[in-house]
N, C-alpha and C positions, 0 to 999 in steps of 0.2 A: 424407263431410263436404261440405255444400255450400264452394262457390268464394264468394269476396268478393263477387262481384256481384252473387248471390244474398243476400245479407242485405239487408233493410229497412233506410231510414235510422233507424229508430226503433230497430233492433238494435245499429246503429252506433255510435249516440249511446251505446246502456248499453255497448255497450263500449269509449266514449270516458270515458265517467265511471269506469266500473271499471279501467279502465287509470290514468288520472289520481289514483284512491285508493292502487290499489297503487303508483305511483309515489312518490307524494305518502308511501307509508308506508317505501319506499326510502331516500327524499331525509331522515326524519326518522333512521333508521339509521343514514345517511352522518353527519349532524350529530351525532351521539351521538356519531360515531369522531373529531367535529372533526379537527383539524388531524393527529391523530395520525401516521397515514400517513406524513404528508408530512413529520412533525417526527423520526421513524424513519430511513426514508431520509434526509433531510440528517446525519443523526448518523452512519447508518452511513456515505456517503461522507465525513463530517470525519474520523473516525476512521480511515478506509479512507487520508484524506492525513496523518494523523498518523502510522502506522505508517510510510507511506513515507518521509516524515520521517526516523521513527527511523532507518530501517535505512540511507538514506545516512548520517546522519551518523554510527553506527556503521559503517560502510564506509569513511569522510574518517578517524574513529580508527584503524582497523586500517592501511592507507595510513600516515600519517604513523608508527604504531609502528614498521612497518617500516621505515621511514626512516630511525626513531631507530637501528636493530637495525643498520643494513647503515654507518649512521659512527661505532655504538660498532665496530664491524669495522674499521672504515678506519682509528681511533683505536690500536686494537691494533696492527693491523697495522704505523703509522706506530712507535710506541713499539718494536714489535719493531727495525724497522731503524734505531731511534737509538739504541736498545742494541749492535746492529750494530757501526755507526759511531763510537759510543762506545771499542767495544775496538778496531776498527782504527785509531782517532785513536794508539794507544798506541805502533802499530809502526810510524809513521808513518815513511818514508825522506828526504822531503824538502818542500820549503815548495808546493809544487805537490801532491803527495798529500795534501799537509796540509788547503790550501785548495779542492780537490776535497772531504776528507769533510765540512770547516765547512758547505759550501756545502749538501752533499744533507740533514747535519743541519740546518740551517735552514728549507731546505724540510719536512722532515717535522714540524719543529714547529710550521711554520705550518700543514700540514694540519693537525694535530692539532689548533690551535687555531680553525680555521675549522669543523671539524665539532665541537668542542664548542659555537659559538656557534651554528650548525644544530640541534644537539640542544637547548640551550637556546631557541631559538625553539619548536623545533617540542612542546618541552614545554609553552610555555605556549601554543599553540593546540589543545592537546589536552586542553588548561585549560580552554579555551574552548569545543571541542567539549564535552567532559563537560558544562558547564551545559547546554547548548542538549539535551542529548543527558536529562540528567535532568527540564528543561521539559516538554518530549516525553510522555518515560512518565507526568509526574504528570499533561499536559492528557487523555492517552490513559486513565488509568486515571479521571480526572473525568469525562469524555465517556463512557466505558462503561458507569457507576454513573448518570446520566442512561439510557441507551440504556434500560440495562437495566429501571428504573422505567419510562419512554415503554413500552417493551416489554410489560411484566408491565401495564400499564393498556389497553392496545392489545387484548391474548391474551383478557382479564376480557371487555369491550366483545364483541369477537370468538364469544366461547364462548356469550354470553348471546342473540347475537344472530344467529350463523351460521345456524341452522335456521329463525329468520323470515325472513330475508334472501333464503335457498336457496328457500324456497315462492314469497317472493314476487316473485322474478324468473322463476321457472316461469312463474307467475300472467298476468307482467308478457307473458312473450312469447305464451300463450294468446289474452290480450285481444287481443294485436297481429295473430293471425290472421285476425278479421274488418273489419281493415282496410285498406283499398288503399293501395298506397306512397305515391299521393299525399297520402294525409286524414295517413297517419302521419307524412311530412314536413313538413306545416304544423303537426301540435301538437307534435313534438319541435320544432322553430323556436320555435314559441311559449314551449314550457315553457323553453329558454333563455334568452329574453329578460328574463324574470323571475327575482327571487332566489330567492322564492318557490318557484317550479316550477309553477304553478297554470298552465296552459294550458286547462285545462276547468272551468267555474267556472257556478254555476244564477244564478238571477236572484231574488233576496232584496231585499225590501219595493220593487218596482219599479226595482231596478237591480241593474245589473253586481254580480259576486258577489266579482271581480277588483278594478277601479277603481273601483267605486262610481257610476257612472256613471246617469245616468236612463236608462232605456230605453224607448219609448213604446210606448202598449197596443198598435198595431200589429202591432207586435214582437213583443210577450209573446203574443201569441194565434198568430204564425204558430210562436213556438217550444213552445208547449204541444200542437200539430199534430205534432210529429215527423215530419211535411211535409222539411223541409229542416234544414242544416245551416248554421247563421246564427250571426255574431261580434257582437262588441262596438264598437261604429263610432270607440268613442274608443283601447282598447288592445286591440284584434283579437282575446281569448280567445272559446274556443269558448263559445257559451251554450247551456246547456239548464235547462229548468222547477225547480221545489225539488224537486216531487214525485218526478221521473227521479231528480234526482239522492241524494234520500234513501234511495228504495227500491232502489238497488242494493246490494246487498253482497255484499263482499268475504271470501270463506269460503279 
């Protein structure tokens, strides 16, 4: 196979134009998939933070459950030793044993009643949890039923289009072998700078095919030579003739 440097400018040019169609038939592909891609991915990472979501705050539930579990214990256990203290108030000997069991019964009723008001807090922040915690799965299952539509539109798109796609990025790196990394650095620059993507562009009814631009016979006659490799002096795209640029096709 000959080397790059070996090709004619005139070879160059059809395989500046033929690169530019199949591009150009890429760029209309990508459009078709519009945004979808990109509306995919965002969903799976929302989704991806919803679930996280969930699962702390099912975590901050299970957490406070036990909390509830370990001062209904504390509860028990307190009631166990004021039943205790209850029958030893019975046999009591004197005002000092007396005022020793008042005393530990006192305290255990105050435990008991500080971890009832523990558990009654911690009920209703598990009150609170649970909304947050059913928000969750209803945004997670709304967000999924999306994904999944984006999805199933995205697969259609994909399935109809994956085999033009596949040829014509083959196609696309083909063209690119007869071109020198220089020439292929200024039209990929070019084809960016436009929404478009049109970096190679013929010269239609004495101007620019790109901006519109006048181009003077000068011009036109040096680019119907295939002589050289000549732009557009107002928006830089490459120009070549109608006739190059019709008669090439893209198979």
């Amino acid at each position: 196979m000959a080397s790059v440097k070996d090709f004619s400018v005139e070879e160059k040019l059809t395989s500046l134009v033929k690169l530019q169609k199949i591009d150009s038939k890429l760029d209309e592909i990508r459009i078709l998939k519009g945004e979808l891609p990109m509306e995919v991915s965002d969903l799976e990472d929302e989704i991806q933070g919803l679930h996280a979501r969930k699962n702390r705050v099912e975590e901050e539930i299970n957490g406070i459950t036990d909390f509830i579990e370990k001062k209904k214990e504390i509860i028990k256990e307190a009631e166990a030793l004021l039943a205790k203290y209850e029958k030893q108030s019975e046999n009591v000997k004197n005002n000092r044993e007396f005022e020793a069991i008042n005393k530990e019964m006192e305290m255990q009723t105050l435990e008991v009643k500080l971890a009832e008001k523990h558990i009654k807090d911690a009920n209703e922040e598990v009150a609170e949890k649970a909304k947050l915690l059913e928000q969750a799965k209803k945004q997670i299952g709304a967000k999924e039923g999306v994904l999944n539509n984006k999805k199933g539109e995205l697969e259609k798109i994909i399935g109809e289009t994956e085999k033009e796609e596949t040829s014509h990025k083959e196609l696309s790196n083909g063209a690119r072998t007869a071109l020198d990394e220089r020439l292929l650095f200024s039209y990929d620059r070019i084809r960016n700078n436009y929404r478009n993507g049109l970096g190679v562009v013929p010269v239609m009814r004495d101007s620019c095919g790109g901006c519109f631009n006048a181009i003077p016979p000068q011009k036109q006659s040096e680019i119907k030579q295939h002589k050289k490799i000549l732009v557009c002096e107002n928006c830089g795209r490459i120009l070549v003739d109608q006739d190059l640029f019709e008669n090439v096709d893209v198979k």
